[in-house]
VOGU-3710 file (C-alpha; in Angstrom, 3 decimals, decimal comma):
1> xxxxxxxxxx> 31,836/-11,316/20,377  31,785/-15,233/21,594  33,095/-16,061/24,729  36,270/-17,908/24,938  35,976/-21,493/24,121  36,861/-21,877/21,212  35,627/-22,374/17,603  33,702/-25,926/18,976  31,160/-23,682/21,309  30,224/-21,904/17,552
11> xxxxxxxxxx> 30,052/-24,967/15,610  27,687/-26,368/18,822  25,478/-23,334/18,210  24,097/-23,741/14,724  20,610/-23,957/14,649  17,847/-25,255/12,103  14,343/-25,254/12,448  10,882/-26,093/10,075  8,398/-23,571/11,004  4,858/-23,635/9,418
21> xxxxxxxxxx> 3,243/-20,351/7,517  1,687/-18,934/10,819  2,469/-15,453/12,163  3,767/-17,186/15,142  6,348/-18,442/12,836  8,204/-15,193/13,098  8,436/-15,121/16,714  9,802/-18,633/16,883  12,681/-17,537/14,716  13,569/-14,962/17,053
31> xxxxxxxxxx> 13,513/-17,395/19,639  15,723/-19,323/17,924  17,912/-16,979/17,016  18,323/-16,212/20,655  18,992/-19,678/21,636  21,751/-20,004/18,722  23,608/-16,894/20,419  23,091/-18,007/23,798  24,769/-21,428/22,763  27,475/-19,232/21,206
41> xxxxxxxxxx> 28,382/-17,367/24,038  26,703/-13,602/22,514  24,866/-11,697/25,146  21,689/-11,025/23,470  21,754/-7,297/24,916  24,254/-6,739/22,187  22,614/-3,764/19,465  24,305/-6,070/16,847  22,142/-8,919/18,528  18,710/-6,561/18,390
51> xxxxxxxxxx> 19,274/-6,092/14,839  19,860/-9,632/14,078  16,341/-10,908/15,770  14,188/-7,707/13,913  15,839/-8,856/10,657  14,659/-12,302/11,144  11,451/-11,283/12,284  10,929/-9,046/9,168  12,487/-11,952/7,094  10,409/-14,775/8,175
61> xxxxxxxxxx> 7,204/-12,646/8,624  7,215/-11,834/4,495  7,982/-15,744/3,864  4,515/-16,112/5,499  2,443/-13,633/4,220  4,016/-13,961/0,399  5,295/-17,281/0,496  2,724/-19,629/2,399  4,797/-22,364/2,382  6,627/-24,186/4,921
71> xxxxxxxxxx> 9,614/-22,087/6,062  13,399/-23,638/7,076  15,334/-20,856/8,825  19,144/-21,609/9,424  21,346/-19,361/12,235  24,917/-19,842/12,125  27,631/-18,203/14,177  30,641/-18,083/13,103  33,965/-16,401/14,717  33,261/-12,961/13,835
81> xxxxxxxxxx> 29,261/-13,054/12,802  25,943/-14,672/12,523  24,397/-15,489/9,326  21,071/-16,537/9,198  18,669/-17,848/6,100  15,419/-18,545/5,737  14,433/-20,760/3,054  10,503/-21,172/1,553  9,053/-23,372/-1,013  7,785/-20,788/-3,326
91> xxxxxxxxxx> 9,771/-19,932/-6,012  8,855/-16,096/-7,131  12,014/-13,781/-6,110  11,728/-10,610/-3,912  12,527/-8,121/-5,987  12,178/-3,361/-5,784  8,976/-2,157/-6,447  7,929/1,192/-7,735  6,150/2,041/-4,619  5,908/5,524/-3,456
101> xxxxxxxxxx> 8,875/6,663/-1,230  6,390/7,695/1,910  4,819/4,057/1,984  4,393/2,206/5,168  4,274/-1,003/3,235  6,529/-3,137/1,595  9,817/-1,979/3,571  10,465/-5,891/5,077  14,090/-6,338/2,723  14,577/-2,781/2,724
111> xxxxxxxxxx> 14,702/-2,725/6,286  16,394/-5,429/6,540  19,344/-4,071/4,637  19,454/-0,945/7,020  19,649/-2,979/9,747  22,204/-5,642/8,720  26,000/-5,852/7,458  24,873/-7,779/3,702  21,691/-9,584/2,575  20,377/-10,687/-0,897
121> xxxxxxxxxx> 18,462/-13,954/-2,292  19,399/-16,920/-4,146  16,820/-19,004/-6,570  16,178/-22,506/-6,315  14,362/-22,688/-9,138  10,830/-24,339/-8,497  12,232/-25,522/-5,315  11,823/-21,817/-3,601  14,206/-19,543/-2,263  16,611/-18,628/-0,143
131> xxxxxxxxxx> 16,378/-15,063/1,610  19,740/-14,912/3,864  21,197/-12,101/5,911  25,068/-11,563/8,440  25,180/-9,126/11,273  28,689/-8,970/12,827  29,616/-8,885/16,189  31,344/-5,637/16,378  28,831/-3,629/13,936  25,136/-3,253/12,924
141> xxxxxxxxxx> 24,460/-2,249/9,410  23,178/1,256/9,225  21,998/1,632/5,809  23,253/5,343/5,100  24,465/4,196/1,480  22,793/0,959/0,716  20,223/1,347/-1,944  18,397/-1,657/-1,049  17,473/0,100/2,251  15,781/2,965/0,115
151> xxxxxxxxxx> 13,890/0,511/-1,909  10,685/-1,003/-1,618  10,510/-4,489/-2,225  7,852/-6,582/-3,233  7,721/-10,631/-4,845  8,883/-10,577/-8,107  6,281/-12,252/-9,948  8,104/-12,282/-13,595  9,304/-15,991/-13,510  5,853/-17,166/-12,306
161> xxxxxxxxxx> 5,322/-20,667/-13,980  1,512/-20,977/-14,571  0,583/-24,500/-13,330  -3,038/-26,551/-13,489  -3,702/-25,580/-16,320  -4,032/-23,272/-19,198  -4,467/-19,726/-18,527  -6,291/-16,744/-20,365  -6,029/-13,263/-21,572  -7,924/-10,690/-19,483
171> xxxxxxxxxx> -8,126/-7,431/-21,255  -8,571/-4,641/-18,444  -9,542/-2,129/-20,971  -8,927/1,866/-19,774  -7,253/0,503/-17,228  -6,748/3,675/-14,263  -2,967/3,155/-13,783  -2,456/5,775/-11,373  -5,564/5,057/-9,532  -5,104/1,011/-9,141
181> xxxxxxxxxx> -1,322/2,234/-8,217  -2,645/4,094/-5,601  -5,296/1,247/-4,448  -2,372/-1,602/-4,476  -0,902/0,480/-1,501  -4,033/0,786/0,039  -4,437/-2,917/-0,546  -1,278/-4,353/0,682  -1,725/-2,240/3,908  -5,338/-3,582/4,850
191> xxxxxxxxxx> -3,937/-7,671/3,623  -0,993/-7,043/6,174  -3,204/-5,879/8,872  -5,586/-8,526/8,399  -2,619/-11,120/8,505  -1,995/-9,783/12,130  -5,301/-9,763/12,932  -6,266/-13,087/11,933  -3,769/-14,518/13,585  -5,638/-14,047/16,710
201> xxxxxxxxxx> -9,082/-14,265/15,202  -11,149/-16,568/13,153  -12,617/-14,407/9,913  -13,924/-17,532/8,449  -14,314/-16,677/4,652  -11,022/-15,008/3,840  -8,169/-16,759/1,954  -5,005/-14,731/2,349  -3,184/-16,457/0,460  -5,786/-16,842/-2,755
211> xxxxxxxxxx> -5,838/-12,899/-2,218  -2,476/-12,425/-2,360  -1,850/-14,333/-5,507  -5,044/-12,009/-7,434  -3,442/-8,703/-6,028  0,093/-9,564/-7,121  -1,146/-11,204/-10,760  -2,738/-7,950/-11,833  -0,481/-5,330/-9,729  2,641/-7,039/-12,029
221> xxxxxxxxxx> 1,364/-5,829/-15,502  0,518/-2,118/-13,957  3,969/-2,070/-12,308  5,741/-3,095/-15,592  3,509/-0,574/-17,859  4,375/2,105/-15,443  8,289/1,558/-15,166  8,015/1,269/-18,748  7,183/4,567/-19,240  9,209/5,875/-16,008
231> xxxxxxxxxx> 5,835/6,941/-15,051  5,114/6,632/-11,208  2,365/8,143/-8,815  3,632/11,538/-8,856  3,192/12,003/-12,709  1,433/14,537/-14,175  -2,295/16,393/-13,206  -4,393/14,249/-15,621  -4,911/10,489/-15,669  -3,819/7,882/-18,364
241> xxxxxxxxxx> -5,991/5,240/-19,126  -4,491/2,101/-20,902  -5,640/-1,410/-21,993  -3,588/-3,903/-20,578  -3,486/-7,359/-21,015  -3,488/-9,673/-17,930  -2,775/-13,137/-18,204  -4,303/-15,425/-15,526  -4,265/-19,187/-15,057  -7,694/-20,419/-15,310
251> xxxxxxxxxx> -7,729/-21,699/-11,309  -6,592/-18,722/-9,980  -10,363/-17,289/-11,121  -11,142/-17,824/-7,497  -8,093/-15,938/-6,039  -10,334/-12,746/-7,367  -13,478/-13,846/-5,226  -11,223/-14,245/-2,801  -9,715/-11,228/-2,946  -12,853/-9,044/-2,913
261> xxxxxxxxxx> -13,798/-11,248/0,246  -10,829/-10,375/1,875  -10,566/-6,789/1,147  -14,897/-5,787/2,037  -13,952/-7,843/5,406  -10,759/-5,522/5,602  -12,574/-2,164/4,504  -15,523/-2,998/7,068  -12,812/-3,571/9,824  -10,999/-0,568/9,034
271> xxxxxxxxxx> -14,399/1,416/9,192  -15,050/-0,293/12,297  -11,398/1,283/13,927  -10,147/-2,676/14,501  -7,253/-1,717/12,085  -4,309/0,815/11,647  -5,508/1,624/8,262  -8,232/3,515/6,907  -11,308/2,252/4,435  -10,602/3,487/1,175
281> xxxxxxxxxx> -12,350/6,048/-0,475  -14,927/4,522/-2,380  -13,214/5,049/-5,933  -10,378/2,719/-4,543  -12,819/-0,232/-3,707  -14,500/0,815/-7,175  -11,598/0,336/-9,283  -10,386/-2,849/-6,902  -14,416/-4,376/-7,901  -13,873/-3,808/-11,263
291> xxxxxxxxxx> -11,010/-5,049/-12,047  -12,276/-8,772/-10,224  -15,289/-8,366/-11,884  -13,598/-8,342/-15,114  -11,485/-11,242/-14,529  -14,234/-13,229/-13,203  -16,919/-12,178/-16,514  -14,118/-13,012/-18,934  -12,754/-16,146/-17,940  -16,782/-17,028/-17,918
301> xxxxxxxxxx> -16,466/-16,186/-21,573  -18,057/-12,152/-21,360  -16,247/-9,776/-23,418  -14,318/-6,985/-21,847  -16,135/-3,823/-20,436  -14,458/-0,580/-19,939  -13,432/1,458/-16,573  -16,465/3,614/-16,262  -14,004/6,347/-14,696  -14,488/8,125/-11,766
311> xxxxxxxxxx> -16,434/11,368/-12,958  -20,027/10,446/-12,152  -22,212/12,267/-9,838  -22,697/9,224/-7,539  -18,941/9,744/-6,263  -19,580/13,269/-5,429  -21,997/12,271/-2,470  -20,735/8,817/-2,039  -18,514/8,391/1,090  -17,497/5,827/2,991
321> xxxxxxxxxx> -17,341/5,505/6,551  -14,411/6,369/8,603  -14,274/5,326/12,105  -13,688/8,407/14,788  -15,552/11,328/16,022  -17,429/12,875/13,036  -18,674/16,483/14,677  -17,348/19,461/13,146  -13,478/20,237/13,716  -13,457/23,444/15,705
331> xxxxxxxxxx> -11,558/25,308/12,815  -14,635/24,942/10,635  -16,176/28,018/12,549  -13,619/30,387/11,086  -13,790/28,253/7,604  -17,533/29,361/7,136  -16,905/33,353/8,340  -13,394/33,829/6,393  -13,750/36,644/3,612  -11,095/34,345/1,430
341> xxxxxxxxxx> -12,142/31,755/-0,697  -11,207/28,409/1,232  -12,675/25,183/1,922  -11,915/22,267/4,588  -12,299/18,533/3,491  -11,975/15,833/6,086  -10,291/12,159/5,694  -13,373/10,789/3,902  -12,971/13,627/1,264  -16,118/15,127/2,707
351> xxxxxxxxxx> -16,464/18,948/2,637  -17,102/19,998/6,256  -16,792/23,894/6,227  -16,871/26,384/3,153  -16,290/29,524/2,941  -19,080/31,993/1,177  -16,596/33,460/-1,289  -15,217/30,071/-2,477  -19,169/29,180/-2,597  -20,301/32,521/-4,957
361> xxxxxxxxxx> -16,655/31,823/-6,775  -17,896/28,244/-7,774  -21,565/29,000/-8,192  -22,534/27,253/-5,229  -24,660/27,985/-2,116  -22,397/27,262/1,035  -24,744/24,962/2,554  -25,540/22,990/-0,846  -21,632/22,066/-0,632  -21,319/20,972/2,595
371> xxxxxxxxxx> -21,345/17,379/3,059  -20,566/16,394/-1,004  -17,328/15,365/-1,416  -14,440/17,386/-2,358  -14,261/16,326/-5,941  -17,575/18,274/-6,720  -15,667/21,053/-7,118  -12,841/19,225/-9,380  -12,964/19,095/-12,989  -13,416/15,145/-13,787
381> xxxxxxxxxx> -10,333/15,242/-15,819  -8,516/15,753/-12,768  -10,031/13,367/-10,511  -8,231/10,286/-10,895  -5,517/12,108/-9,928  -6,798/13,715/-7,125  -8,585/10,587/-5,280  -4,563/8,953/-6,244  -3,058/11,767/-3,882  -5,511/11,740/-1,396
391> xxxxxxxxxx> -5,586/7,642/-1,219  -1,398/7,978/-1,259  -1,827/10,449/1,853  -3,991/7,989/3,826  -1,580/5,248/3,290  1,448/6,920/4,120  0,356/10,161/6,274  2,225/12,485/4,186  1,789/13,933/0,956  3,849/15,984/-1,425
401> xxxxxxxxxx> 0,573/18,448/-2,051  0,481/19,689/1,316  1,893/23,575/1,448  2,990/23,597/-1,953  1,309/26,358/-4,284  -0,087/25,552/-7,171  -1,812/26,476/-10,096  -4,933/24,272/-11,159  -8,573/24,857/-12,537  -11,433/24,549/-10,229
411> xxxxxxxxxx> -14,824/23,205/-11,656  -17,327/25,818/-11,178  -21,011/24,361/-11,276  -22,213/25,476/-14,584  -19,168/23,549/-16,444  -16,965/26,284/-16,505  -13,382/26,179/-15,273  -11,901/28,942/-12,935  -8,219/29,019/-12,795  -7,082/29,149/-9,261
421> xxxxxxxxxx> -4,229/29,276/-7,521  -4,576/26,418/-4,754  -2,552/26,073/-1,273  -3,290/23,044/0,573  -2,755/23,082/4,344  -3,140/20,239/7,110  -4,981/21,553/10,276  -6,437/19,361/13,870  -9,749/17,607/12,316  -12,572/16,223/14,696
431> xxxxxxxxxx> -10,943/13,609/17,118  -7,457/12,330/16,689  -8,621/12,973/12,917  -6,828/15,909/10,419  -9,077/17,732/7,986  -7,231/19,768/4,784  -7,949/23,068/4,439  -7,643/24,296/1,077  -7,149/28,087/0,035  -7,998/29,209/-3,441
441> xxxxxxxxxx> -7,087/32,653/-5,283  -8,996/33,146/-8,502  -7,020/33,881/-11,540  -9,600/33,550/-14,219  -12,153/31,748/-16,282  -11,659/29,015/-18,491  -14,739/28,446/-20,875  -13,804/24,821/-21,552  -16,752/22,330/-21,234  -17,148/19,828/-18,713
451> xx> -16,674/16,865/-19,336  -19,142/14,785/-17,470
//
């Protein structure tokens, strides 16, 4: 708690400062913070006094990278707490996402609810907002029954006021909804990552901020269609395909240029190992250039043209590349000599072992299926789905598939479906890499057609 002296030494150590939107930004507020509970008498190797500079860290870095405004944080002691706010200019509302529980992303107010004694946000209309937070002396917050910690929060973009203009209908026609759901997570990881790296770095061409504004504009309607339908990532084996309607203010056509610029410079630094997160698999950056493509043909007057899906035989060799050691894993010997049907997959989705019953099962030669893609050997019904899961895991490094039986069809290569149960098993990949080695017990033949 404050040192004697009185309620004057607290009122002495209020603090106000006008930060710009720079990553740096967040580290002055800690400093600031400091200094406020220096002048207050707090030693700042209080835990209370740890979780008060993280929450203003986590506080002040989302005003930047959602916000990009100018940013006002506040600290205020008072005799039995500190309550700090940071105010921006931009006047869209944090507000819970639908976001898979194992994300990495979107966690800054959750976390800061786990960390603190109260938090929440006030509007001030088309002014901004107000984003505020206490921490008391003699406890830190721990979260264990506040829902906001367990949420995932995002910028609420339903009172967006469209400004400069008029704006137009974009009709996103078959619209993947659990694939783009799975590629906004994959987004929002490689824009924070490039926020932190760009901070140090000039990239030139990229416009975080333009970015930001396409991802969010589009990611809205998908989010509202899915909690509409209580539908989330986890739903179901085959996809849905909707038309939705997007509507987009006429200048914020080059916030989807800009967000394809920002996300190849992301993807080829990810392949490239300068980032935490992985390149997406390439029906992730497929769905994320079709979507801008769309916006940018039909505010140029085109009419709409339909998600192509992801069953064509281009994706089945198609891979992108994913920084590491690529030899085999060492596993892979007893992959290709095991008398059970199995196959191993690495993080690009890349068969790198088979076994020769799983090859005879599927009508394949074991050498013929090495080096395709996993999703040759998944009916195209299901692969939406599949490349949704997969994506999820290389987001979050979990994934709710992994040593969980279950019964699905596998695509055999005349059409034909053979009804399998499947087991899915993480083992040590090549490098610091996993691989996912996948067991499959034949139950039977399904004559239905493909569908390719």
């Amino acid at each position: 708690m404050p040192a004697a002296g009185g309620n004057d030494r607290v009122a002495l150590a209020r603090r106000w400062a006008r930060l710009e939107p720079e990553l740096t930004s967040a580290r002055d507020a800690r400093r600031l913070l400091r200094d406020s509970l220096a002048a207050a008498g707090v030693s700042h190797q209080s835990d209370w006094a740890d979780s008060a500079e993280l929450a203003v860290h986590e506080v002040v870095a989302n005003a930047v990278l959602h916000a990009h405004t100018p940013i006002e944080v506040t600290v205020e002691p008072t005799s039995d707490r500190v309550r700090v706010e940071v105010r921006d200019y931009e006047p869209t509302m944090p507000s819970a996402r639908d976001y898979d529980s194992r994300a990495t992303t979107g966690r800054g107010m959750g976390l800061v609810a786990a960390i603190t004694d109260e938090c929440g946000a006030r509007s001030l209309g088309a002014a901004g907002k107000v984003v505020w937070f206490a921490v008391g002396w003699e406890s830190v917050g721990t979260g264990e029954d506040n829902e906001t910690a367990d949420t995932v929060w995002d910028v609420d973009m339903s009172g967006y006021v469209e400004t400069g203009g008029s704006a137009h209908s974009v009709l996103l026609a078959s619209m993947p909804v659990r694939l783009w759901l799975a590629a906004r997570q994959h987004h929002d990881a490689l824009l924070r990552e490039l926020a932190l790296y760009v901070a140090e770095r000039d990239l030139g061409r990229i416009d975080l901020a333009l970015a930001d504004q396409a991802r969010r504009t589009v990611s809205r309607v998908v989010a509202e269609y899915a909690q509409s339908r209580e539908w989330s990532q986890g739903s179901g084996w085959e996809s849905e395909a909707v038309d939705l309607e997007v509507r987009v203010p006429a200048l914020l056509g080059p916030a989807f240029v800009a967000l394809q610029v920002t996300l190849d410079t992301g993807e080829r630094l990810a392949s490239q190992g300068q980032l935490l997160a992985r390149p997406g698999l390439p029906e992730i950056v497929e769905v994320r250039d079709w979507v801008c493509g769309q916006v940018a043909a039909q505010l140029g007057g085109e009419l709409p043209t339909r998600w192509p899906g992801t069953a064509q035989p281009r994706f089945e060799t198609l891979s992108n590349t994913v920084h590491g050691d690529h030899s085999l894993p060492a596993d892979a010997a007893g992959i290709r000599t095991s008398a059970r049907a199995v196959v191993a997959a690495d993080v690009a989705n890349r068969i790198v072992a088979v076994s020769p019953p799983l090859a005879r099962l599927l009508g394949w030669d074991p050498a013929e299926l090495v080096g395709r893609r996993l999703i040759t050997i998944i009916p195209p019904e299901l692969r939406e789905a599949h490349i949704a899961g997969f994506s999820e895991y290389l987001s979050t490094a979990d994934g709710n598939f992994i040593g969980r039986p279950i019964e699905v069809p596998a695509l055999h290569r005349d059409g034909s479906r053979v009804r399998c149960r499947l087991l899915v098993e993480e083992a040590p990949g090549a490098g610091d890499d996993v691989m996912f080695v996948a067991w499959l017990e034949p139950l039977g033949v399904d004559d239905t057609p493909d569908r390719r």
